[in-house]
N, C-alpha and C positions, 0 to 999 in steps of 0.2 A: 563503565563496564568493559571487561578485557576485550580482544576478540573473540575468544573463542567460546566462549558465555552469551557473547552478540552474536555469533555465528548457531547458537542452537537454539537462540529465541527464539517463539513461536507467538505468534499476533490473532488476533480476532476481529472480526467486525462489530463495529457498534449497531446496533438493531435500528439505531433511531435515523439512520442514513441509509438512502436509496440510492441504488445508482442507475443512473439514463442515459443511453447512448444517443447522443446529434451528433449527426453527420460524422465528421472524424476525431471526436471526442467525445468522453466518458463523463457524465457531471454528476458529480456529487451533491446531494441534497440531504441535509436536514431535517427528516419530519416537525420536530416540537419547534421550530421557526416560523414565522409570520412568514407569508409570500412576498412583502414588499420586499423583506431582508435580502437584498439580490447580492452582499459581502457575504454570504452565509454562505451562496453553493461556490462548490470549488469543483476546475476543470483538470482530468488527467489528459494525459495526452496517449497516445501507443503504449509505450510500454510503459507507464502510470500504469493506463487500465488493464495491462495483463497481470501488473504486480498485486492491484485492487482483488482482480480474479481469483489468484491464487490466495491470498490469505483468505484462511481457510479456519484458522483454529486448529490444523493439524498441522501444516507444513513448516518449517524452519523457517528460519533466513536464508542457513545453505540450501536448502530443497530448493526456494525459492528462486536463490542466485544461482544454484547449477540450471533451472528451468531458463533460466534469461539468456544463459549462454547456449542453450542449443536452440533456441528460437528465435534468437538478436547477432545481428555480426556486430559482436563485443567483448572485447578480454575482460577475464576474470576479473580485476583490479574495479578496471572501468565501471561494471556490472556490480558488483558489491558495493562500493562507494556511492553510485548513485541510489541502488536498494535502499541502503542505509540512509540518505539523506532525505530521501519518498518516505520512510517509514517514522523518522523523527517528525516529519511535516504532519505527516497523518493521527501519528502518537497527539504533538501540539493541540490538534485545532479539534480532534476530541474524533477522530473516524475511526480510529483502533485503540485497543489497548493493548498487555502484554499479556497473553494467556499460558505464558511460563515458558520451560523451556525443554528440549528434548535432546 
């Protein structure tokens, strides 16, 4: 995908995952998993769980990366890049998908 086709993508949540704040992280759970399955939940960290926050179903990439840059002391470059690579992990492991593009 070019950039600027990845820069309008917009993501959604999958319904069948929850998220749980402990302590200074965000965990992601699985509902349709067994409890033992403890490879199933996955942790964000800070700005994981405000990227988590924000996808929304409405918001871009770019909405998304201009929110990280007035709320994170981090350039542009830096803040996209890791977006982008939060968002293939979460695409992967079945937490978002792509709800098109704006």
């Amino acid at each position: 995908m070019d950039p600027q086709t990845q820069r309008a993508q917009v993501y959604r949540k999958n319904p069948d995952i929850v998220a749980r704040q402990i302590l200074d992280e965000t965990i992601l759970v699985p509902l349709c998993r067994k409890a033992g399955e403890i490879e199933c939940l996955y942790t964000l960290n800070e700005v994981g769980a405000r990227i988590w926050d924000l996808i929304d179903g409405k918001r871009s990439v770019r909405e998304i990366r201009d929110c990280l840059l007035q709320e994170f002391a981090v350039n542009e470059t830096e803040a996209e890049a890791d977006l982008l690579t939060l968002l293939d992990q979460l695409c992967e492991i079945g937490t978002i998908t792509e709800a098109g593009a704006r």
